[in-house]
N, C-alpha and C positions, 0 to 999 in steps of 0.2 A: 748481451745475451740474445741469442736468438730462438725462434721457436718451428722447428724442435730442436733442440739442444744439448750436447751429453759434456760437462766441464769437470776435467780434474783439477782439487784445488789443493795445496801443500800450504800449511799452517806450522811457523815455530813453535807454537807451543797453547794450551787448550785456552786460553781467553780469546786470543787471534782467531782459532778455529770457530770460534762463540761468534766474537765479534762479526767473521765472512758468512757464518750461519744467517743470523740477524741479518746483516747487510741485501745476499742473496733474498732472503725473503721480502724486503722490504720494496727490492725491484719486481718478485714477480706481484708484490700486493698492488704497486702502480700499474702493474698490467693487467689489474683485475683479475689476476689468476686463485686457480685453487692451491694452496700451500700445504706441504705435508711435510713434516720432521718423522722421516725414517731412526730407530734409535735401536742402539744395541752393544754390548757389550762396551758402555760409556762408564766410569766413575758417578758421572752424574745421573741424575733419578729423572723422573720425567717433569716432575715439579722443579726441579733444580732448573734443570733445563731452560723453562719456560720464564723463570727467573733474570736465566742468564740472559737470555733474548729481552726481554721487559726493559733491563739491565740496558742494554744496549741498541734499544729503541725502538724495538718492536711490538706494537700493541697487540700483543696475545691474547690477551681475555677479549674485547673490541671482536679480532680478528674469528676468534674461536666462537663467542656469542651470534657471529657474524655467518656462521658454516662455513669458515675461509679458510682457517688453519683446523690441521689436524694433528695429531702425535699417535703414532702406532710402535710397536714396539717389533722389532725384527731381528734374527738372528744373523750376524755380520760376516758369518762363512758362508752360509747359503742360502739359497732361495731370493736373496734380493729383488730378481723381478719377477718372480712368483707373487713375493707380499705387495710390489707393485701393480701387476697386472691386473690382481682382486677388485685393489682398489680402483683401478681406473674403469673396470667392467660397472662397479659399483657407480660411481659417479662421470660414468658416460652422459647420463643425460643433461648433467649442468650444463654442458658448452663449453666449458671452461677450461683453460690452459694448468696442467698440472703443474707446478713446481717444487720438484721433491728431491729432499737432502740427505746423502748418507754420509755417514763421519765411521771411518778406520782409526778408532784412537787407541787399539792396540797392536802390535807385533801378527802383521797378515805377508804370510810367501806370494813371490810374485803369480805363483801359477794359479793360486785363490784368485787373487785379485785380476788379471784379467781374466780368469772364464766370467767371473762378477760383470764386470766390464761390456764384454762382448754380447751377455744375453741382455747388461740394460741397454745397451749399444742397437740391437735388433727389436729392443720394444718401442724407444725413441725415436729409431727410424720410419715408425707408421701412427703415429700416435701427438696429440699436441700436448707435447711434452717436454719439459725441459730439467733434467736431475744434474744434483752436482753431487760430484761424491769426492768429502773431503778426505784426507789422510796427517797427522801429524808426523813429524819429522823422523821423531824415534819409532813410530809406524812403520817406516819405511826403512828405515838407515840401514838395513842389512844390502837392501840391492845397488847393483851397482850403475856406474852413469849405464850402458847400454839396457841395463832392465827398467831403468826409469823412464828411457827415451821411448823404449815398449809397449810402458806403460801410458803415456805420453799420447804417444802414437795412436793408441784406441779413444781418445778424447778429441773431440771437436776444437776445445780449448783448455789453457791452463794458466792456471791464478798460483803465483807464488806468492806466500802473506808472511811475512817476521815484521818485529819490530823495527826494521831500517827503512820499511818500504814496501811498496805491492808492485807486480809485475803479474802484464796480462798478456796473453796472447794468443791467436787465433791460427790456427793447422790452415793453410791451402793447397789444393793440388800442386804438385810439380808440373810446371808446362811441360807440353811433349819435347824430346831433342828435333833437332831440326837436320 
């Protein structure tokens, strides 16, 4: 990860998603950052949640006791970095590197999803900040390869996560032709 950072991550199925959840947090907590769990239209409850992460080795209560994590509740068609913004106005004066996660764990059109994209795309580009926004598979499974590469495309980088394995990878310019 780098900071500022915008990563799309594709999860098999919602433990995986859980798991990259925890994981991602767990590196911005070594970077002393500020951590936020973005949530909304989840199966899971916000205690559930915090569960899932505990679960898988993230010290929540520690972190939360700590003013390091936070959990806010957001609506997953829009506004995204609206309820971002707030918060970063809010806690501008820490100093501190945000790290904030949104999860697509239901049935979202591509055109939702990148304007989402785009305006957290324009907030991370001035701000020390770094958001992942995950998506599950059946999230997604309507678009096709050219709307995922799209989709792809508006991310800095992308985490593919199933149970066979992870694959990571980082967008660079195309050199000029010559």
């Amino acid at each position: 990860m780098q900071v500022p950072d915008n990563v799309l991550a594709i999860a098999q199925n919602i433990d995986i998603l859980h798991r990259l959840d925890a994981a991602f947090f767990q590196v911005g907590e070594a970077e002393e950052g500020l951590l936020v769990k973005f949530y909304g239209g989840e199966v899971y409850s916000e205690d559930e949640l915090r569960t899932e992460f505990e679960k898988n080795g993230l010290e929540v209560g520690r972190l939360e006791r700590e003013g390091r994590f936070l959990m806010r509740s957001e609506d997953p068609h829009d506004g995204r970095e609206e309820v971002l913004g707030q918060l970063l106005e809010e806690k501008v004066s820490e100093g501190r590197t945000v790290w904030s996660s949104f999860n697509w764990a239901m049935q979202v059109d591509l055109d939702t999803a990148l304007e989402q994209q785009q305006r957290l795309t324009e907030l991370v580009d001035t701000k020390q900040l770094v958001v992942k926004t995950a998506a599950l598979d059946e999230a997604i499974d309507e678009w096709s390869a050219a709307e995922l590469r799209r989709a792809q495309s508006s991310h800095s980088a992308t985490i593919l996560a199933s149970e066979s394995g992870l694959s990571l990878s980082r967008a660079t310019p195309m050199p000029p032709s010559s």
